[in-house]
C-alpha positions, 0 to 999 in steps of 0.5 A: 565406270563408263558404260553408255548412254541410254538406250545405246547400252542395249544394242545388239547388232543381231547379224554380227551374233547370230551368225555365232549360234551353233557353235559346238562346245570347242568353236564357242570355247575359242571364239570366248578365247578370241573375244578376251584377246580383243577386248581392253580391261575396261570391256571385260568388267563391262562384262562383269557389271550389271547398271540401272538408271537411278531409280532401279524400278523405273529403269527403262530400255528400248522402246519402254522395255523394262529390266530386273538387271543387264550388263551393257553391250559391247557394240565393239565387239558386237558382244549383246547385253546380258538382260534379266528378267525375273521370274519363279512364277513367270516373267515380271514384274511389268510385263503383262505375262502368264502367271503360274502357280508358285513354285510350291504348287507345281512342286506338289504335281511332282511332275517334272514333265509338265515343269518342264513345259512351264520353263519353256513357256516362261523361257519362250516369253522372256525372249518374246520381250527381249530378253535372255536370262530369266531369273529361276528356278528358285530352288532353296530348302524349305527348312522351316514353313514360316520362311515368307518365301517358301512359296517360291521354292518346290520344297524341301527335299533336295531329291524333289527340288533337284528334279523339279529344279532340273526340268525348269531348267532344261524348259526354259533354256529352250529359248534363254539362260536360266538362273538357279537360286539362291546359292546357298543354305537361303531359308530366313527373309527378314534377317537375309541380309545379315544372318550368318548361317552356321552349317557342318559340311555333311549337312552342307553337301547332303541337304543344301547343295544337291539340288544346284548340283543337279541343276549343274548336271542339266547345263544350268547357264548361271546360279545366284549366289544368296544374301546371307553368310555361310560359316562366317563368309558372305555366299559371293564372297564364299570361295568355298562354296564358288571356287572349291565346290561349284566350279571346282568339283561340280565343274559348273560351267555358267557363270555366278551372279549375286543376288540384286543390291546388297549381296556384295560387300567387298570388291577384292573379296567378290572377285577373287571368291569366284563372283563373275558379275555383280547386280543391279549396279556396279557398286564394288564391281565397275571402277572400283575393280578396275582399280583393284586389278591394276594395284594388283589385288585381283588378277588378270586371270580372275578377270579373264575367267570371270568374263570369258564365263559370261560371254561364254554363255552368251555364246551358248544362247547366241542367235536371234529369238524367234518369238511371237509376242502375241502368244504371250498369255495367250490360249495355249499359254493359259491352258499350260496354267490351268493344267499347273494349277490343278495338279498341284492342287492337293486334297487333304481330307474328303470324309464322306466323299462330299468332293467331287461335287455334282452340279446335277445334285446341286440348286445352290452353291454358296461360295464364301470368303475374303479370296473367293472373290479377289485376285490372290496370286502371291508375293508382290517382291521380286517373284511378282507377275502382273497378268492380264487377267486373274480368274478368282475362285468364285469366277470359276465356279460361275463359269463352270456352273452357268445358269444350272445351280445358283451361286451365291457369295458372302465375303465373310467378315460379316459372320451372320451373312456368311451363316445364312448363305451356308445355311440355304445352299446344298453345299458350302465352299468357304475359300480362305488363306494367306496373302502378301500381307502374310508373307512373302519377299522380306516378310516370314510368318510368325504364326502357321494357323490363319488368321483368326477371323477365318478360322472363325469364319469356317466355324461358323460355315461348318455349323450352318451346313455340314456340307463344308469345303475348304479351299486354302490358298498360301505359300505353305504349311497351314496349321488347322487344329482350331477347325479341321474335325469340323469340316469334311473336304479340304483342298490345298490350292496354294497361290494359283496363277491367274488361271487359278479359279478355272483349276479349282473348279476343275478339281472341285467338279471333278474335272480333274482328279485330284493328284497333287502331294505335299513337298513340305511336312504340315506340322499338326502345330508349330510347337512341333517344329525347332524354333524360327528365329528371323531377327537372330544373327547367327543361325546353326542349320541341323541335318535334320528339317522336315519329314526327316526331322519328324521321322527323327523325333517320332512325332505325327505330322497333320499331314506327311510329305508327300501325301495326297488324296485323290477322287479314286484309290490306288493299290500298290503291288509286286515290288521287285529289284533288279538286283539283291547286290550292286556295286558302288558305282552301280544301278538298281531298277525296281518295278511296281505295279499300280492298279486303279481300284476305283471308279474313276481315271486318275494319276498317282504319284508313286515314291521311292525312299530308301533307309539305312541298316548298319551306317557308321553315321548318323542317317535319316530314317529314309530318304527320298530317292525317286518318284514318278507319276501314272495314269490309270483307268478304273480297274487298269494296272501299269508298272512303274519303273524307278532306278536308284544308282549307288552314288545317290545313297553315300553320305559326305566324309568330312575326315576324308572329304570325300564321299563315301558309298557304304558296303551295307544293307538298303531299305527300298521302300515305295509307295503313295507318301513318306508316312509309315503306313503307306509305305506298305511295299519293301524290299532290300538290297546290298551294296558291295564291291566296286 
């Protein structure tokens, strides 16, 4: 396929198009009808196929600017390229960007509001270079926390992710096309381009696919479909999923990209499944589609569809950026990060209150381990960032500390300095954690616990000062038997962007009050979990994973979904419905009151689940239904309004394939995480009637 020569492929006569921005639904719907009409075979599947230069990671546009993909311009027509930029944590991999924290961080600030504003800067930049699609929100279930890219993805509950993935999406689409990925049942690395997964069709509806739903329901301009089979059929080539679900019954109005080399397999199969464009290259896309349409194996109408999808959204986001580069990783872009970073930093254990620490209280600070002091943002693969600067941990403390307390810093491998520096100093902060050499794109964890030599290294702290802080960055579940009785204060920091040493120190002073809660189960071992097998062909994904797979089995997690401690304390009371009886396409309020019993202004992360009596089917335990945050002064009490509607509470019937809205009684349950005790506050409620 022809597509052009260098740098001309990129031309985008700006007059021509922008002069299309505005348009209303019915304008762009005839102008794409209009554009189809013009345009010769060849430029449709111009539409439809990304190109690179030969080497994919060198592939230069414009004035040096460097693409994950594009699909050429037709200059013709004066229709843009379509060019994509990666990424979940920020605009990569070249470009000197803000780097977030990973998704799974600003999953745990269960904050939609502040997502939101992340996807609006990671959109503003994307356009600020050029672009017009950026490859996010990862939304994928974390099935298992061994997946190496689970710190991509807010979580695993696909209320949380639906939510989280949605504001992301409305944020970035302030300025270009979003990309929800990677559709779907994606939660294996090592085995991705080939393992086939196994997966009934509740289990499909109800726990894989929601979340994209949602972000279909928030005008989401494109989805990438995943490496890996589904029940037999590669997901681009899956029209079940494509053509029945996506586009059928959720009317998905986007287009569908596949995810980037080796995602497509068969030209004939990708197109007629409802693939609308193929990426990085043409490789079964380009000249061989071509010649499939004109043998009459893929319509013209596959064709018309597929391109009119793409520039129907080019349409949708027409006009010229007006972006500054300048405020590209700029003060008001880094504070954003910070802000990330310590909400979603989430504190597991303070016994004795040893946290928050005051500087006044303290002449020596020791500061140890090997990510004290290094620059430990995440996976290097597809969702790396390259920022201008990153603040470590140790920087931070330094920074926040000035010359008031002495700082003192032991890289830890050297076990006898780590102890003598424990040793003369007030308090102890041992940083310690995963890394890209632990996992991420292409890398799952065969192991949950740290490496030994850091347990060890924490031991050892622990002996010589009992005043112990454990910071921990990674991509997920940490297991910590060999060592958490042994420590009082423990935070969990993720991978913290580039601003993540200043948020850490924002939390570790009290700055910030903690306020971040888990969006994944932390298993007391791995023995607890159902196995992980990354090298098996064929996996069969159950209904149950997570905090439902542990309600299920009756077994105590470490530490729960949705939990999280903060530097003061909450009382939850007056829960009370609407309504005792709703119908099947009704809505339910509740409201709660929330009092800061503490002395300290703080934000608590209020939950909604709701549990089942009497259901024909199988059914979780409870379920996830809505969150919401509040700020509280000490002593103040606000009320929390949460609304449920009906159809968020039916199960899929596959017999009738339809979903089913059950004429039984509800459990409302609210509080401060999924564990049983804290859910302390319940009411219930029926559904009947239409």
């Amino acid at each position: 396929m022809t597509v052009g020569a260098g740098a001309a492929a990129f031309a985008m006569p700006g007059a021509l198009w922008a002069a299309l921005s505005g348009l209303n639904d019915d304008e762009i719907e005839r102008r794409v009808q209009e554009l189809l009409a013009q345009m010769t075979l060849h430029e449709k599947i111009e539409q439809m196929s990304g190109w690179l230069f030969r080497d994919f990671w060198q592939a230069l546009g414009p004035k040096g600017k460097r693409y994950t993909g594009y699909t050429p311009a037709n200059r013709r027509l004066g229709i843009p390229a379509l060019k994509c930029v990666d990424g979940p944590r920020g605009v990569g991999l070249f470009y000197k960007t803000t780097c977030f924290p990973v998704g799974v961080a600003r999953g745990a600030s269960w904050d939609r509001g502040l997502e939101e504003r992340v996807g609006q800067v990671m959109g503003y930049e994307a356009a600020a270079l050029g672009m017009n699609m950026l490859l996010a929100p990862c939304i994928n279930v974390v099935r298992h926390p061994s997946w190496g890219r689970a710190q991509e993805s807010y979580g695993e509950d696909p209320c949380h992710l639906g939510r989280m993935g949605g504001g992301h999406v409305i944020g970035t689409q302030q300025h270009v096309m979003a990309c929800a990925k990677h559709y779907a049942v994606n939660h294996l690395d090592q085995s991705r381009m080939f393992v086939n997964m196994i997966v009934d069709e509740r289990t499909l509806r109800e726990i894989y696919l929601p979340h994209f739903q949602a972000c279909v329901a928030e005008g989401v301009a494109s989805i990438m479909s995943a490496y890996n089979d589904v029940n037999g059929l590669l997901c681009g080539h899956n029209p079940h999923l494509l053509r029945d679900i996506l586009k059928g019954e959720w009317g998905f109005q986007g287009f569908v990209v596949s995810d980037w080399i080796n995602a497509v397999e068969d030209t004939t199969a990708a197109a007629n499944a409802g693939l609308d464009v193929e990426m990085p290259r043409p490789e079964y896309f380009g000249r061989k589609l071509e010649r499939a349409v004109k043998k009459g194996r893929v319509a013209m109408e596959v064709i018309n569809e597929a391109a009119g999808r793409v520039i129907r959204q080019k349409l949708r986001f027409a006009g010229e950026a007006k972006c500054d580069p300048a405020r590209i990783a700029g003060p008001e872009h880094a504070a954003l990060a910070r802000e990330a970073c310590a909400k979603g930093i989430v504190l597991l254990k303070n016994q004795g209150r040893v946290l928050p620490l005051d500087p006044a209280r303290l002449k020596t600070l020791a500061v140890i381990g090997e990510f004290a002091d290094q620059k430990n943002i995440g996976d290097v693969g597809s969702s790396m960032v390259t920022p201008p600067y990153v603040i470590t941990p140790l920087a931070g403390t330094k920074e926040r500390l000035g010359s008031a307390v002495t700082v003192i810093h032991a890289e830890g491998k050297d076990l006898e300095a780590a102890r003598q520096a424990a040793a003369q100093a007030d308090v102890a902060v041992v940083v310690v954690g995963l890394s890209s050499r632990d996992e991420g794109e292409g890398n799952d964890r065969e192991d949950l616990n740290l490496p030994a030599e850091q347990e060890k290294l924490i031991q050892t702290v622990a002996q010589a000062n009992p005043q112990c802080v454990v910071v921990l960055e990674g991509g997920g579940a940490i297991t910590m038997q060999a060592w958490i009785d042994q420590v009082p204060a423990v935070l969990m920091a993720w991978y913290p962007g580039m601003e993540g040493g200043r948020g850490i120190a924002d939390v570790l002073f009290g700055d910030v009050n903690p306020s971040g809660k888990l969006p994944v189960v932390f298993p007391q071992s791995l023995d607890q979990l159902f196995p992980f097998d990354n090298q098996a062909k064929t996996v069969e994904c159950g209904y149950y994973h997570g905090y439902r797979y542990f309600d299920k089995q009756g077994l105590e997690p470490a530490f729960p979904f949705g939990f999280g401690l903060s530097y003061t304390t909450y009382q939850y009371s007056n829960l009370r419905l609407d309504q005792k009886t709703i119908g099947k396409s009704g809505k339910l309020t509740m409201q709660v009151d929330v009092t800061n019993t503490g002395e300290r202004a703080g934000e608590e992360v209020v939950q909604l689940y709701v549990g089942y009596h009497g259901s024909k089917v199988d059914r979780s335990v409870k379920e996830l239904k809505g969150f919401g945050r509040v700020a509280l002064q000490p002593g103040e009490t606000k009320t929390v309004t949460l609304e449920l509607l009906a159809r968020d509470l039916a199960y899929y019937d596959v017999d009738k394939k339809a979903w089913v809205v059950e004429e039984i009684e509800y459990l409302v349950s609210v509080g401060p995480s999924s564990r049983a005790e804290d859910l302390q506050l319940h009411e219930t409620f029926r559904i009947a009637g239409a």
